[in-house]
VEXSE-820535 format. One record per residue: y, z, x of N, C-alpha, C, CB in turn; residue in three letters. Coordinates in steps of 0.05 Angstrom, whole numbers, padded with zeros to 5 digits, always signed. Glycine has a CB too. Layout:
VEXSE-820535
YZXYZXYZXYZXALA;...
end
This chain:
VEXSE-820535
+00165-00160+00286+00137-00161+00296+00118-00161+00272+00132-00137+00314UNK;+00094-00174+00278+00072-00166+00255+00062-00152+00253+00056-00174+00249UNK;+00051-00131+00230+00037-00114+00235+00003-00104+00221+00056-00100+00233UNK;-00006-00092+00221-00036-00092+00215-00027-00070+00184-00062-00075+00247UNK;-00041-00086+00165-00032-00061+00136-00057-00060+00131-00009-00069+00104UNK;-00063-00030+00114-00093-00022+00113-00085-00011+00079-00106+00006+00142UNK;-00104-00026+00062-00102-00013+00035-00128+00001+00029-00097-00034+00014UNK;-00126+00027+00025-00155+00042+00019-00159+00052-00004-00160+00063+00034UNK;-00179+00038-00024-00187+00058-00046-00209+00073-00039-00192+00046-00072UNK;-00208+00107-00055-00222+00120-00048-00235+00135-00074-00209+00133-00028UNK;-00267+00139-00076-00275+00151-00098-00293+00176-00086-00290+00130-00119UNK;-00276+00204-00103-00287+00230-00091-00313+00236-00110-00263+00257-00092UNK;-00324+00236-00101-00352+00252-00113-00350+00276-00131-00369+00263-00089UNK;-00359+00280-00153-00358+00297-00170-00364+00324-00161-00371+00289-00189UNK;-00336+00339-00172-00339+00375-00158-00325+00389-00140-00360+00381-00145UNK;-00316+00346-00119-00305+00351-00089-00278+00346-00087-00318+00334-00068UNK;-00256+00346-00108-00234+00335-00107-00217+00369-00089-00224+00321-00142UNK;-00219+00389-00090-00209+00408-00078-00210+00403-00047-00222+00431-00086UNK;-00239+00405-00036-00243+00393-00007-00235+00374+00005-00261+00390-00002UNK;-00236+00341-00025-00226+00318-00010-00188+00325-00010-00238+00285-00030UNK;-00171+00347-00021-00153+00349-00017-00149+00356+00010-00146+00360-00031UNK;-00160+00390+00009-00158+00398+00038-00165+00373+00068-00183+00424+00039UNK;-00188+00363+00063-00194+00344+00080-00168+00322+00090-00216+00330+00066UNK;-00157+00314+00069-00133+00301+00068-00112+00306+00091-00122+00308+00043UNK;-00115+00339+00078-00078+00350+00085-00086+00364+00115-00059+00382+00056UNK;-00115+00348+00124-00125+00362+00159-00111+00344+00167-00161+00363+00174UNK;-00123+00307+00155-00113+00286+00167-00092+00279+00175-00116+00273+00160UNK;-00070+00281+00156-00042+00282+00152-00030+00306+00181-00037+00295+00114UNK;-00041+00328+00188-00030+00344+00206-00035+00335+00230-00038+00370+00203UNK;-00064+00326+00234-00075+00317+00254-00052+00292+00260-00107+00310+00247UNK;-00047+00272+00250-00032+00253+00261+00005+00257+00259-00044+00225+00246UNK;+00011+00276+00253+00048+00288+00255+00049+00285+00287+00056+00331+00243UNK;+00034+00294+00305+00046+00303+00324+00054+00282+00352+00029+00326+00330UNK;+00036+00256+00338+00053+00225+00360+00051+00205+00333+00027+00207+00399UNK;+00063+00193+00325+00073+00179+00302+00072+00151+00308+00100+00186+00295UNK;+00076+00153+00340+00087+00121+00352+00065+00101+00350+00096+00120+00387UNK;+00077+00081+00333+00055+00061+00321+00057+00064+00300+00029+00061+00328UNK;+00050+00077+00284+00043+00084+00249+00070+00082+00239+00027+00120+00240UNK;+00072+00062+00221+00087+00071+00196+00089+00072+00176+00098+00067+00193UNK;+00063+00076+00167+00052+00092+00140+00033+00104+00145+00045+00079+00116UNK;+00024+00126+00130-00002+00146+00124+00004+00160+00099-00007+00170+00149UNK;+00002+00144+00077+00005+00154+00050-00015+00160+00042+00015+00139+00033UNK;-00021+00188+00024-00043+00195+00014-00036+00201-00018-00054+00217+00030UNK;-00053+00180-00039-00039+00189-00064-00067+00197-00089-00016+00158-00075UNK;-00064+00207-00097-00088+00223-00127-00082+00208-00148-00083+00260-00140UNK;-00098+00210-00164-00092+00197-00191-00102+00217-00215-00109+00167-00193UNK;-00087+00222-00237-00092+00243-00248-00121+00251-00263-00073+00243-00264UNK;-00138+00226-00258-00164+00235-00264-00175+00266-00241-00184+00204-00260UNK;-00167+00254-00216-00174+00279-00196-00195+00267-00179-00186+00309-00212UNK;-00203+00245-00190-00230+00233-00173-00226+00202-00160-00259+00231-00196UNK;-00210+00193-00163-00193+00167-00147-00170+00177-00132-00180+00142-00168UNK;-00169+00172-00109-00151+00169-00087-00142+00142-00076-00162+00182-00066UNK;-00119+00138-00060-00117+00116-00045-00100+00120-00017-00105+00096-00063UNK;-00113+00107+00001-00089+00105+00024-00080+00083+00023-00095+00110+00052UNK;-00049+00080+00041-00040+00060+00048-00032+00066+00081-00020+00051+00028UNK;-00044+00047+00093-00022+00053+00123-00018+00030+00128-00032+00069+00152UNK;+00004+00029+00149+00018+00015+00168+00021+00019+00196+00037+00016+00161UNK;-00001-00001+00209+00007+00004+00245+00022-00025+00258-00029+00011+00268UNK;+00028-00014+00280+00049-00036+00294+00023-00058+00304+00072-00020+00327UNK;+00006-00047+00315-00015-00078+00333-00040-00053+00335+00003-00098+00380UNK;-00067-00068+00348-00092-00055+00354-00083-00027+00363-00110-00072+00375UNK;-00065-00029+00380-00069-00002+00398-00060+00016+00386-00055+00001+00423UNK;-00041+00010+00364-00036+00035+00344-00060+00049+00324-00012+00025+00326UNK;-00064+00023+00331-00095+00038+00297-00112+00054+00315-00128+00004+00274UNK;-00128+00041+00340-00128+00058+00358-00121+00084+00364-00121+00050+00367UNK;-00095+00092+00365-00081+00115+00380-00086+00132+00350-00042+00108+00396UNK;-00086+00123+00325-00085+00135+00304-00117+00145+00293-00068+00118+00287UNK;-00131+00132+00305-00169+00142+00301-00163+00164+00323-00203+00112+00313UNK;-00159+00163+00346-00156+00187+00370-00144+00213+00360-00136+00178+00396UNK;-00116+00208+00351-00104+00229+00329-00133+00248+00304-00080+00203+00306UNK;-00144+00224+00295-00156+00239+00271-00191+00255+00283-00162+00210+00243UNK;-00195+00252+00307-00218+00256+00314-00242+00265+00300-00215+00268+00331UNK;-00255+00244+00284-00271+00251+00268-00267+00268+00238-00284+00262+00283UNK;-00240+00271+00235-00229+00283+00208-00240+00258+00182-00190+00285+00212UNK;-00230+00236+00185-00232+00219+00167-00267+00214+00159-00215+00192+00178UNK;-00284+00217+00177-00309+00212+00180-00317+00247+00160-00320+00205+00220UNK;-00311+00261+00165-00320+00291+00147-00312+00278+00116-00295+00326+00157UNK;-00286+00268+00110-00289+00268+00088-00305+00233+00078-00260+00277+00078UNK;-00313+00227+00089-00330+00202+00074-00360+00212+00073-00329+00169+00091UNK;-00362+00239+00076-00392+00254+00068-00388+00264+00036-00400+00285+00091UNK;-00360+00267+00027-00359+00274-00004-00334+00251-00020-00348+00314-00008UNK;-00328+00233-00007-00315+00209-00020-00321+00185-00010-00289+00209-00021UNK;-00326+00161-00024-00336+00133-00020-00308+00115-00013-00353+00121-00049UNK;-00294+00114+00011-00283+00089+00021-00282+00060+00022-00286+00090+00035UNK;-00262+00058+00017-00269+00019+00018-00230+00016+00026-00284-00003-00030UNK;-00244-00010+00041-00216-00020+00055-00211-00053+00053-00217-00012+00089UNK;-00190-00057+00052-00163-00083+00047-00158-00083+00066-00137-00084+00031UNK;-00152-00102+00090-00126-00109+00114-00114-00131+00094-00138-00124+00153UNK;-00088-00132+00114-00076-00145+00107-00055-00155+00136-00068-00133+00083UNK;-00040-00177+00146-00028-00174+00165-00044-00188+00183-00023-00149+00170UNK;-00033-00182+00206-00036-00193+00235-00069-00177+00248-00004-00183+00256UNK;-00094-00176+00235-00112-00159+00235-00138-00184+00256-00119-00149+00198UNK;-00136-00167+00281-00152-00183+00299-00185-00191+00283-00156-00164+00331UNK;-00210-00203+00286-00235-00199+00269-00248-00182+00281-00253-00223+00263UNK;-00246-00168+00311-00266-00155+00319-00259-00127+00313-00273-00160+00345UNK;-00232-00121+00298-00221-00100+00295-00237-00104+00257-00183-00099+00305UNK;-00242-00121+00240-00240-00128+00215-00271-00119+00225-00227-00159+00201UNK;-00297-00124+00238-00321-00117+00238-00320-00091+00250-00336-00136+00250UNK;-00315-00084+00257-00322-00050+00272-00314-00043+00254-00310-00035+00299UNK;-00288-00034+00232-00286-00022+00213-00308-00033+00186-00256-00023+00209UNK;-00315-00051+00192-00343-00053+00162-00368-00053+00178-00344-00088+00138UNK;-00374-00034+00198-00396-00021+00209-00396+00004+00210-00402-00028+00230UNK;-00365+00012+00201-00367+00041+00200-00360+00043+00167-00344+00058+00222UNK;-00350+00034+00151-00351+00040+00124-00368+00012+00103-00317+00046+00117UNK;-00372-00003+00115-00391-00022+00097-00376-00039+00078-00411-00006+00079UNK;-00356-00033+00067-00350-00058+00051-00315-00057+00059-00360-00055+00012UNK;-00308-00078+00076-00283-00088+00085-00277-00116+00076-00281-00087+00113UNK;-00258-00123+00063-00238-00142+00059-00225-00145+00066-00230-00146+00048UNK;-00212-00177+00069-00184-00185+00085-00169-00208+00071-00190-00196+00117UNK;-00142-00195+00065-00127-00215+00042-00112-00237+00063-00099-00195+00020UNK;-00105-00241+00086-00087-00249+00092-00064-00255+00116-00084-00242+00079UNK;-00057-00267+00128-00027-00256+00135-00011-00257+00119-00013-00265+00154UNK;+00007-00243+00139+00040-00234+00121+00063-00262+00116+00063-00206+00147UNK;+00056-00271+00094+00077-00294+00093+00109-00287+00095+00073-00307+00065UNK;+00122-00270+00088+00139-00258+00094+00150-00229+00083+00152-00275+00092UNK;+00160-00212+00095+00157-00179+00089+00195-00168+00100+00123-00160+00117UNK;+00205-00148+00095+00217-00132+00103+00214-00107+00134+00216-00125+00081UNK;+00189-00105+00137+00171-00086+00159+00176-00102+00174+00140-00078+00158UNK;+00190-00102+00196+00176-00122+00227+00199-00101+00250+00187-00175+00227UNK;+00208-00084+00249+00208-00058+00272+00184-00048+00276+00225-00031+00265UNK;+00186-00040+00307+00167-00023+00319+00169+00011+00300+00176-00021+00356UNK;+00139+00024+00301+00153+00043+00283+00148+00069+00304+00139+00046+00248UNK;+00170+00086+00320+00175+00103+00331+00166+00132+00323+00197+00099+00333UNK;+00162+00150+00345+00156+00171+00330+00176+00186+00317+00143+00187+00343UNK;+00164+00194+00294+00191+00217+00282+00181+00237+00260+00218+00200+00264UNK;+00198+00255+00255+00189+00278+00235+00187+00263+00205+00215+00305+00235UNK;+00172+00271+00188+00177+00258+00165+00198+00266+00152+00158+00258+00150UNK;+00213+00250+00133+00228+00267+00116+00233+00285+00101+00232+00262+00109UNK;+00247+00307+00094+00239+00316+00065+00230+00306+00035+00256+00325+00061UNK;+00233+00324+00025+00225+00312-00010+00204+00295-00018+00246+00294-00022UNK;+00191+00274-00036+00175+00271-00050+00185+00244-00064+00169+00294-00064UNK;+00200+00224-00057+00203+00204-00074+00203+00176-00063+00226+00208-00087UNK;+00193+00172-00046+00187+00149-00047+00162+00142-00065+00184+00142-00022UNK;+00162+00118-00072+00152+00104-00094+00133+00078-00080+00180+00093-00114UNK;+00114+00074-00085+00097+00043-00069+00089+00035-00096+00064+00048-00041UNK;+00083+00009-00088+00075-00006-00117+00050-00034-00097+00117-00026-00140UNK;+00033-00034-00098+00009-00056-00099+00009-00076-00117-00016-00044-00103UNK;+00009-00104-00117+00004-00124-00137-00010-00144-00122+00028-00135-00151UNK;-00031-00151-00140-00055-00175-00133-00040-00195-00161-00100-00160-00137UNK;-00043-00218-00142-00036-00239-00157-00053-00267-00157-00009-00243-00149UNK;-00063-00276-00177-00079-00300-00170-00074-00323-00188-00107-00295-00171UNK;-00054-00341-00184-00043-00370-00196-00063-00384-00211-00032-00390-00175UNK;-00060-00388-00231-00071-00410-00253-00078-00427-00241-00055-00422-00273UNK;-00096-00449-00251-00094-00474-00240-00069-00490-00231-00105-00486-00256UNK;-00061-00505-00215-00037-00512-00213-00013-00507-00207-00035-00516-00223UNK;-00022-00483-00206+00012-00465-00205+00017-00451-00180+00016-00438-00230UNK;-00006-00457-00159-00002-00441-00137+00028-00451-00122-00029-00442-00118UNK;+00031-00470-00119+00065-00476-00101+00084-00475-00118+00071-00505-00086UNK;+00088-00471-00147+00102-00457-00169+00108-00422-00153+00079-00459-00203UNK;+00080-00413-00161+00081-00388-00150+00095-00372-00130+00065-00386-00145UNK;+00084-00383-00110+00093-00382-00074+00127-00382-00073+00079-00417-00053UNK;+00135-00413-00087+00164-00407-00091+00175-00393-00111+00177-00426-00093UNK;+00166-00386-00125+00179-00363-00131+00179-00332-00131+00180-00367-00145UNK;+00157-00331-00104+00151-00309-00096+00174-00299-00070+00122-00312-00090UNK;+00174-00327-00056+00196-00325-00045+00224-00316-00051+00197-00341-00040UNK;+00235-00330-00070+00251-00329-00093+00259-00299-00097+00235-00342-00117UNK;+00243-00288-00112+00233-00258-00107+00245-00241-00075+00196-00260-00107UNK;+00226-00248-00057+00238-00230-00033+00266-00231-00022+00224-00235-00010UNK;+00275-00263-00031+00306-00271-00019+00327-00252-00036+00314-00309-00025UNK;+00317-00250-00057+00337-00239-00076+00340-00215-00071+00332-00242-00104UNK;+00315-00196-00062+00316-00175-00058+00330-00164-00035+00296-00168-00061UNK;+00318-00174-00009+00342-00179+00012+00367-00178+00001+00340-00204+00027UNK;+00371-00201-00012+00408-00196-00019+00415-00166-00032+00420-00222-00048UNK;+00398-00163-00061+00411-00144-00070+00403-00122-00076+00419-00150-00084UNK;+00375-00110-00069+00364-00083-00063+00372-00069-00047+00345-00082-00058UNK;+00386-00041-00064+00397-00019-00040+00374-00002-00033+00425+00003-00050UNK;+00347+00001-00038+00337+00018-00033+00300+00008-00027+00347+00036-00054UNK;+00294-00022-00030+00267-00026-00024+00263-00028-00001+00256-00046-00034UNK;+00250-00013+00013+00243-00010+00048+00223-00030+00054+00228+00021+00058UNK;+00209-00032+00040+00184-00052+00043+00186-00073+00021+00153-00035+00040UNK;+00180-00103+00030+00169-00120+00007+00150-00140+00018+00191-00134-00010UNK;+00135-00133+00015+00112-00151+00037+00092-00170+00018+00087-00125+00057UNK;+00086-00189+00025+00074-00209+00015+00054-00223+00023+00085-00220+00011UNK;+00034-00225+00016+00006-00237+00038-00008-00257+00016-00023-00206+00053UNK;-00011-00281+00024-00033-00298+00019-00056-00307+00031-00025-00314+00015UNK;-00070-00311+00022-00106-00316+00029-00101-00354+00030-00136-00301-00008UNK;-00127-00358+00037-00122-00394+00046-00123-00403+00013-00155-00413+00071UNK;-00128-00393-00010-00130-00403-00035-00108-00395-00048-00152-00395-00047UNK;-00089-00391-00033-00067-00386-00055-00065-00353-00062-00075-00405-00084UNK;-00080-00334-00066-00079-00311-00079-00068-00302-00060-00102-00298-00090UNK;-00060-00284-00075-00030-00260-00058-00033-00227-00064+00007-00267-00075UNK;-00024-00213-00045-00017-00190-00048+00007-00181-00034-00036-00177-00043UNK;+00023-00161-00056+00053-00159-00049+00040-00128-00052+00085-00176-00071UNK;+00063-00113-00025+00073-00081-00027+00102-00084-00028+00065-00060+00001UNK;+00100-00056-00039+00127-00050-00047+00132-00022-00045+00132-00059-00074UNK;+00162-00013-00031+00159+00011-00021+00196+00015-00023+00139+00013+00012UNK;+00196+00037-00044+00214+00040-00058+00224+00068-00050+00206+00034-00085UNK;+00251+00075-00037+00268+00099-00031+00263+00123-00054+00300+00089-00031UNK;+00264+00117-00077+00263+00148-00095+00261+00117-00122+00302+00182-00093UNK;+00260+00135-00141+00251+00115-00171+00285+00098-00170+00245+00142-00213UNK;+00295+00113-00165+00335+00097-00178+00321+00066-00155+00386+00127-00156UNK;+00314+00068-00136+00310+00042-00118+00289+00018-00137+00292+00053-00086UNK;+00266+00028-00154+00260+00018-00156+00270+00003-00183+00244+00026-00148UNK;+00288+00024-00198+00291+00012-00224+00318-00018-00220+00303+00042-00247UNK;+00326-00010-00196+00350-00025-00183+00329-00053-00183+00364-00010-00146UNK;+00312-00050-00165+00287-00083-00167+00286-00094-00196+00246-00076-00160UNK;+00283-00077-00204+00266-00086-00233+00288-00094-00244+00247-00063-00253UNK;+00313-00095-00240+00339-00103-00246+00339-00121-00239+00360-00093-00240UNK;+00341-00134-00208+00349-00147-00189+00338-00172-00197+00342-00137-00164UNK;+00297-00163-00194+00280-00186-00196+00267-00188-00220+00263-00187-00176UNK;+00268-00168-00241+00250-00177-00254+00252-00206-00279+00243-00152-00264UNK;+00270-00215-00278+00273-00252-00281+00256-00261-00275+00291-00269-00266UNK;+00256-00261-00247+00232-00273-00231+00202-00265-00229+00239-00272-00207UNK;+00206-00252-00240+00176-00237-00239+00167-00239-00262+00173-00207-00231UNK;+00189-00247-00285+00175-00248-00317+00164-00281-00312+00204-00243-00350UNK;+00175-00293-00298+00160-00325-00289+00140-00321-00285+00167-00342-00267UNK;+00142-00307-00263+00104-00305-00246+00095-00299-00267+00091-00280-00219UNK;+00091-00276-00277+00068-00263-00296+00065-00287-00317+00078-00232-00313UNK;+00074-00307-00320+00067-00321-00341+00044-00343-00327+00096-00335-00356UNK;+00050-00356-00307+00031-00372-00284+00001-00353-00262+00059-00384-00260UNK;+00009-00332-00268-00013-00310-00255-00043-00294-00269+00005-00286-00247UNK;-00054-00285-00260-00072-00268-00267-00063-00244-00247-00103-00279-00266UNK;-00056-00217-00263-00047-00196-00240-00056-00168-00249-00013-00194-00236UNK;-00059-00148-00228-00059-00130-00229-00035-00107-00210-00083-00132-00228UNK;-00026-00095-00214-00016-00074-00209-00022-00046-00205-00005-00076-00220UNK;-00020-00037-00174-00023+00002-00180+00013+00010-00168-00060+00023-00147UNK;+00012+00031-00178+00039+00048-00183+00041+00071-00162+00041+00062-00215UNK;+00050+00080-00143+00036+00105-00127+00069+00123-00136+00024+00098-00081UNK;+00061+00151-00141+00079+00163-00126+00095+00180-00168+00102+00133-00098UNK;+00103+00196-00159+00123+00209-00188+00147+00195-00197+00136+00241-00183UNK;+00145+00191-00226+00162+00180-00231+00175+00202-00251+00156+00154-00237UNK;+00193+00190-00259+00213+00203-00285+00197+00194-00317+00253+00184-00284UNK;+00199+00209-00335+00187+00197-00359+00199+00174-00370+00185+00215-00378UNK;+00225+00173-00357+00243+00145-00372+00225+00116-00358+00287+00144-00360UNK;+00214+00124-00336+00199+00097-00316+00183+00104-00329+00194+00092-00282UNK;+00170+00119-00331+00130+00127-00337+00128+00115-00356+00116+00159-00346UNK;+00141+00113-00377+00135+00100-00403+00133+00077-00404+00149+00104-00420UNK;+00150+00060-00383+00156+00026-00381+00123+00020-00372+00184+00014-00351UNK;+00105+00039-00354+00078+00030-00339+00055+00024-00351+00069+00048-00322UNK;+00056+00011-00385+00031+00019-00395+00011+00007-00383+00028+00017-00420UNK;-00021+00020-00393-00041+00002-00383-00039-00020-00385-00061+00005-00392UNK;-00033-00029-00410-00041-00059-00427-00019-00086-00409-00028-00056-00471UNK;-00003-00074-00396+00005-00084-00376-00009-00094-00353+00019-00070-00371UNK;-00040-00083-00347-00054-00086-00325-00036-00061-00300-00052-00124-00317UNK;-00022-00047-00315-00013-00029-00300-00026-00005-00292+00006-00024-00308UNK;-00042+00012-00264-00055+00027-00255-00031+00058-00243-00073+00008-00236UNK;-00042+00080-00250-00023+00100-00239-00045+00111-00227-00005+00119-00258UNK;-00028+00113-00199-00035+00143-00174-00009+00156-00177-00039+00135-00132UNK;-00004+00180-00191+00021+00203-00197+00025+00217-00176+00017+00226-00218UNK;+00007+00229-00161+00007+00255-00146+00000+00233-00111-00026+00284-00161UNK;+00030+00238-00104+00024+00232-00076+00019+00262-00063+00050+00215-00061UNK;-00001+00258-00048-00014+00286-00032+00008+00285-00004-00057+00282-00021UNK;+00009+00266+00011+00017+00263+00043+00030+00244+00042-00004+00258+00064UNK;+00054+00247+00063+00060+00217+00076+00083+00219+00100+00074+00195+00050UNK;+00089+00190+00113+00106+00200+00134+00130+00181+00141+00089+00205+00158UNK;+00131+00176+00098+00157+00152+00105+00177+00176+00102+00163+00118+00079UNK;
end
């Protein structure tokens, strides 16, 4: 099935990163107790203390829906001490794309899903234990010329991973009518992801040569990965995941 993906950067107001935590970890409780529809509600920090980001995942309208009902006005308390902004991505109706940029003002939309790993309904359930899943964000925008270079070998990329990733849950991929793309990536614990970066990164040393990209990193890693992430890479870190309910 297709589903509606929501990328949120968030900037807390100076003083308020304690509250925009607590605020957080209301939201996160508020929606545990019916799940059905959602399959993400990641909440991650970045070690400055004053950038946040969400990522979620709902099955169709009625889930995003059933998941505003869940938060009843929680999410609205904290955009009185942090500045919101939102990405769809997916199967995202427009009247659902305007009501959310009448309530937060600046909304964007990358896309559908050219092809992904996600397409189960996502059921309710307890979250797991522990702390390691890993997500990774990449914006990609092809050179002149190189956009159907790109594409196939973006493909290229997901087929391979299918074959030989034991541990990427997500690999999702969205293009805009110009060619530009955005891929998620949603990785079992770090050993999953270093397994990709095995798998694909061949293919991915192609792209980066035909692209303009950026990258964000969510989630703890080991210092043996941390070190591979530098900036000068165009590489971004969120360390401290706060919430989540993969």
């Amino acid at each position: 099935m297709e589903k509606i993906f929501g990328f949120v950067p968030i900037t807390i107001q100076d003083g308020q990163t304690e509250a925009f935590i607590e605020g957080a970890r209301e939201c996160h409780k508020a929606a545990l107790p019916d799940l059905t529809g959602t399959g993400a509600y990641e909440w991650f920090l970045a070690e400055n203390g004053k950038d946040a980001y969400v990522i979620e995942i709902y099955d169709d309208p009625a889930a995003v829906a059933h998941h505003s009902k869940m938060m009843d006005g929680r999410v609205g308390k904290l955009k009185e001490i942090a500045e919101f902004k939102i990405t769809f991505a997916g199967d995202v109706p427009e009247d659902m794309r305007a009501i959310m940029q009448k309530r937060l003002g600046a909304v964007e939309y990358v896309g559908p899903r050219a092809f992904g790993r996600l397409t189960d309904p996502a059921p309710h359930h307890t979250p797991p234990a522990g702390d390691e899943r890993i997500y990774a964000l990449a914006w990609f925008r092809p050179k002149p010329g190189q956009h159907e270079t790109f594409r196939e070998l973006a493909r290229q990329s997901y087929d391979r991973a299918c074959e030989l990733d034991p541990g990427t849950w997500g690999y999702e991929w969205f293009f805009d009518d110009d060619g530009n793309c955005v891929a998620l990536d949603i990785y079992e614990n770090p050993e999953a992801m270093l397994a990709h970066m095995a798998n694909c990164g061949p293919i991915m040393g192609q792209i980066v040569q035909i692209v303009e990209s950026k990258t964000i990193v969510f989630g703890n890693l080991p210092p043996e990965i941390e070190s591979r992430l530098r900036p000068e890479l165009g590489i971004i870190r969120y360390n401290r995941r706060l919430h989540g309910i993969v």
